[in-house]
C-alpha positions as CSV (number, residue, x, y, z in Angstrom):
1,X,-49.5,63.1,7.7
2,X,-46.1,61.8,8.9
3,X,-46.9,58.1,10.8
4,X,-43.3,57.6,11.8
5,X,-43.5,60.4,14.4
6,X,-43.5,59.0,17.8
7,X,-46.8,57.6,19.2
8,X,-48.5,59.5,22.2
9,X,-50.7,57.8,25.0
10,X,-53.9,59.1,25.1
11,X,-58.0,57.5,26.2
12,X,-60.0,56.6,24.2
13,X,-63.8,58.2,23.9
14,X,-66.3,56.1,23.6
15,X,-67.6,58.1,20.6
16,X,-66.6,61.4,18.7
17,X,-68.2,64.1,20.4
18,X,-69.7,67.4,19.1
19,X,-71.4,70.7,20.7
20,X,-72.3,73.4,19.1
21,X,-74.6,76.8,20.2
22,X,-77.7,76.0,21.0
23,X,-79.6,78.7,19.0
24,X,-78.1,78.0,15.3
25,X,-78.3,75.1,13.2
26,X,-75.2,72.8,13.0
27,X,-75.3,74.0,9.0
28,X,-74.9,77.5,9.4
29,X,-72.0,76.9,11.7
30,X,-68.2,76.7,10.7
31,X,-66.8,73.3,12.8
32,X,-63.7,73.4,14.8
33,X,-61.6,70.6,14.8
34,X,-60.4,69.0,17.9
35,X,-58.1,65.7,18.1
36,X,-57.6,63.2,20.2
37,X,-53.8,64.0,21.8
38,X,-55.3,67.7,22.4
39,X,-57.9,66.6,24.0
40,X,-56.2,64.1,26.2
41,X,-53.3,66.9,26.9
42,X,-56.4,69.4,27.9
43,X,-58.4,66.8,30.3
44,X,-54.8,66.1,32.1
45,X,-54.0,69.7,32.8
46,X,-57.0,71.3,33.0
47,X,-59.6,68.7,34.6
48,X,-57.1,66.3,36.8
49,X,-54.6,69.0,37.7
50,X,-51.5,67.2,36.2
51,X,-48.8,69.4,36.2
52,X,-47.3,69.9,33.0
53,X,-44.4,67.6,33.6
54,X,-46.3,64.9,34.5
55,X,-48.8,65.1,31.7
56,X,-45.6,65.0,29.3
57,X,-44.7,61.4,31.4
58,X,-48.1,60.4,31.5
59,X,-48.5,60.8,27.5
60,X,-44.7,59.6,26.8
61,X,-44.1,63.1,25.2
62,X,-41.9,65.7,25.5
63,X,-43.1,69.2,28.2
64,X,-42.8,71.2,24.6
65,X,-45.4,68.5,23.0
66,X,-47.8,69.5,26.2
67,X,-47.3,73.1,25.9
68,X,-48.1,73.1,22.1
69,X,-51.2,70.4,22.6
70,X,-52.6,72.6,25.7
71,X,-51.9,75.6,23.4
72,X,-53.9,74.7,20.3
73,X,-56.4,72.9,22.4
74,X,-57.3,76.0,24.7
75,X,-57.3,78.4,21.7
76,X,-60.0,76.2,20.1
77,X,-62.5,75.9,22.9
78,X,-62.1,79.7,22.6
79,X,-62.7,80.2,19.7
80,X,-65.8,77.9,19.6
81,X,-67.2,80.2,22.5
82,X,-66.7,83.2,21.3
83,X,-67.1,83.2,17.4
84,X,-70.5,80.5,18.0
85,X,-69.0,77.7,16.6
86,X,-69.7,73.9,16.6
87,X,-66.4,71.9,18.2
88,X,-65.9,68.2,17.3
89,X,-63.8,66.5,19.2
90,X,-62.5,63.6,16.7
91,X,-61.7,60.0,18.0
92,X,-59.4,58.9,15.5
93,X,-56.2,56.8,17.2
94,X,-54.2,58.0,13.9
95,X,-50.1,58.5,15.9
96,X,-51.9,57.5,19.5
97,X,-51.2,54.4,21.7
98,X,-54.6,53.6,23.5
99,X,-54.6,53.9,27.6
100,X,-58.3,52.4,27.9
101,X,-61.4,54.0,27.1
102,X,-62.2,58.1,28.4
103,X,-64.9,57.6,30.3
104,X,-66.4,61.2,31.1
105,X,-68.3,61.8,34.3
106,X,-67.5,58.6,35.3
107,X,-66.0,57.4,38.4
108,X,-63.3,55.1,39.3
109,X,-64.5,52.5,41.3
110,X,-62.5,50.6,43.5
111,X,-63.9,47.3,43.7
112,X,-64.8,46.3,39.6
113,X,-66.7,43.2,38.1
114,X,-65.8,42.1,34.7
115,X,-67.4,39.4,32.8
116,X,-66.3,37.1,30.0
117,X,-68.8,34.8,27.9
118,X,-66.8,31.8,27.9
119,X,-67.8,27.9,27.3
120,X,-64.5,26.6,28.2
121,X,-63.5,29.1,31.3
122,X,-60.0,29.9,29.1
123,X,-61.7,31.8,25.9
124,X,-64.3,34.5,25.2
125,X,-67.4,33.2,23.6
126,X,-67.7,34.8,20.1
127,X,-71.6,36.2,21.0
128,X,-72.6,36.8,24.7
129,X,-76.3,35.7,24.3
130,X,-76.1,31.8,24.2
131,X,-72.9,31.7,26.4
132,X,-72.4,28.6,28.7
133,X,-71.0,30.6,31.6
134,X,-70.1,34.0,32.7
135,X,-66.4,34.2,34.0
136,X,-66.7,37.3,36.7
137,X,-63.4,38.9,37.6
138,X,-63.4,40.7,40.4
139,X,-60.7,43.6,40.6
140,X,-60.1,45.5,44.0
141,X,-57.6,48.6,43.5
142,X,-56.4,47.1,40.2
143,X,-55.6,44.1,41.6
144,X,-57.2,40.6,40.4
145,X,-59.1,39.5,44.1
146,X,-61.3,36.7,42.9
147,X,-62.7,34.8,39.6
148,X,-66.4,33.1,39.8
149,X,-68.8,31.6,37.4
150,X,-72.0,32.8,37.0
151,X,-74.6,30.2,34.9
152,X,-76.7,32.4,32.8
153,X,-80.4,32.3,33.2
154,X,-82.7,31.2,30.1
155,X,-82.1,32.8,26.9
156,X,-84.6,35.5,26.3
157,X,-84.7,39.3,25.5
158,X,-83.7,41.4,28.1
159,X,-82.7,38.4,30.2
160,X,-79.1,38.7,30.2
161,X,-78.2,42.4,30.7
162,X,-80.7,42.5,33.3
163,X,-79.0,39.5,35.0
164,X,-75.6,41.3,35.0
165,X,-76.8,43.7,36.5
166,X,-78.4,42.9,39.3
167,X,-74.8,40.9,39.6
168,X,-73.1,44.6,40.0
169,X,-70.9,43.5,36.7
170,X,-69.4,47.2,35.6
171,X,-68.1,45.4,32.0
172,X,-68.7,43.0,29.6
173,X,-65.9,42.2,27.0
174,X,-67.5,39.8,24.8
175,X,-67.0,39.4,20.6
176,X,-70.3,40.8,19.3
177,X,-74.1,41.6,20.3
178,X,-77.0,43.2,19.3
179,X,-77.1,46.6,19.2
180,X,-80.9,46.3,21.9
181,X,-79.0,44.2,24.7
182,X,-76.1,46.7,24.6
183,X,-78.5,49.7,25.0
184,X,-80.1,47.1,28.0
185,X,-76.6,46.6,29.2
186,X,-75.9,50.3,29.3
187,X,-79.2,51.0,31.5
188,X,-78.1,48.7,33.2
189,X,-75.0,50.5,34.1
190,X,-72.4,47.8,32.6
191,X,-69.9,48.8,30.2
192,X,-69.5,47.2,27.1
193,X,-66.5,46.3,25.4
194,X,-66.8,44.4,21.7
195,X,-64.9,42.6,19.1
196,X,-63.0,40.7,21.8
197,X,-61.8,36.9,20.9
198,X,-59.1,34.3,22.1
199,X,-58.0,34.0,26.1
200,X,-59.6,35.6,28.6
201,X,-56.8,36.2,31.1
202,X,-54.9,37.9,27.8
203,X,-58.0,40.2,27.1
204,X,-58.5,40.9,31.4
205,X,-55.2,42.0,31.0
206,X,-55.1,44.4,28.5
207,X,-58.1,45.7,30.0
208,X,-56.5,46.5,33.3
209,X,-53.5,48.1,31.7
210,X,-55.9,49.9,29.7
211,X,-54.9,49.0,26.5
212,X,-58.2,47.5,25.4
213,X,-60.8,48.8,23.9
214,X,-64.3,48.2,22.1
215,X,-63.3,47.9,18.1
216,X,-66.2,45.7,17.0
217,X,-69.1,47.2,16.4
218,X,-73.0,45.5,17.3
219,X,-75.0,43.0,15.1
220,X,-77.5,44.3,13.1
221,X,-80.0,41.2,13.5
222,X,-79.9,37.9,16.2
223,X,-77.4,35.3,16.0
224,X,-77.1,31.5,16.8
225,X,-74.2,29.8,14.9
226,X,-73.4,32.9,13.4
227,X,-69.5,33.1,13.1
228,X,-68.2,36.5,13.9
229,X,-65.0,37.9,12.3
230,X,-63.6,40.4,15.2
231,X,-59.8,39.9,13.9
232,X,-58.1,41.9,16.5
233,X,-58.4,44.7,19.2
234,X,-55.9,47.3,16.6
235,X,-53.7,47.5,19.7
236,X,-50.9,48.5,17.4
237,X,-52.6,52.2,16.4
């Protein structure tokens, strides 16, 4: 694969998705292939109604990039339906400059809540659960309105995602958790975001110009004093 070709913009998913025909099992199936830029050219064009102009501005591409991206794309999902075969669509950021985090079948809200763990009010807290304070920024049409801080309740399980949400928070960007309280957090209906470290204005800012997303991964037991080692956010992909 040639990395020196130019970078495209495209979402993130929060996972790599598959489907495949309900009726046969995934191993007697051949698996179609379906990347990230195709995917992100396809949801453009065919679910927002970008023309193809605007896609090509929106991804930093040329039109002929779109039309051969919409191309390939289309002739996959065809394919899938009509030869019953599984599709994966792959979420590998290989040539692609993230834009935030592809959040299907959810809506934009206009008014966002976005906590930090923070025991100093400048810098993220390496693990949420034995935070000092929660640093709640409050975003109306993409523009910062107002910063409070929240004092967490008692450290137990359950406590804190439940706390957030009856706080409305719609994201946490912290450095690492357990893999329950994230599940918790996503009942919840917060968002999480991961392997975040350093300044919190820095981080709220790459979030709002949607260049950061969750590259740590959850904590396989419960932490104290464990030190984490979330390095960066791979911005540079």
């Amino acid at each position: 694969m040639n990395n020196s070709r130019k970078k495209r913009y495209a979402r993130r998913l929060d996972m790599a998705r598959s489907f495949k025909p309900s009726s046969i099992p995934r191993s007697e199936l051949e698996t179609v292939y379906m990347m990230l830029d195709e995917f992100e050219a396809l949801r453009l064009c065919d679910d927002e109604d970008y023309s193809q102009i605007e896609a090509a501005e929106e991804m930093q591409v040329s039109r002929a990039t779109i039309q051969r991206l919409l191309l390939s794309a289309r002739k996959k999902v065809i394919d899938v339906l009509l030869n019953n075969k599984a599709l994966v669509i792959k979420n590998e950021i290989v040539n692609i400059k993230l834009k935030g985090e592809n959040k299907m079948n959810i809506e934009e809200k206009s008014v966002k809540r976005i906590a930090f763990p923070t025991s100093d009010r400048v810098t993220i807290d390496g693990h949420f659960g034995h935070t000092k304070e929660f640093a709640i920024y409050i975003v109306k049409d993409l523009e910062l309105s107002e910063v409070k801080y929240l004092t967490p309740p008692p450290h137990t399980p359950g406590a804190l995602p439940a706390f957030l949400g009856d706080k409305e928070v719609d994201v946490i960007i912290t450095g690492g958790m357990g893999a329950m309280a994230v599940n918790l957090l996503k009942k919840n209906k917060v968002d999480v975001i991961l392997g975040a470290s350093g300044r919190i204005d820095v981080n709220f800012n790459e979030y709002l110009g949607g260049f950061l997303t969750s590259q740590g991964s959850v904590c396989a037991h419960d932490h104290k004093d464990h030190q984490h080692d979330h390095k960066d956010h791979n911005h540079n992909h």
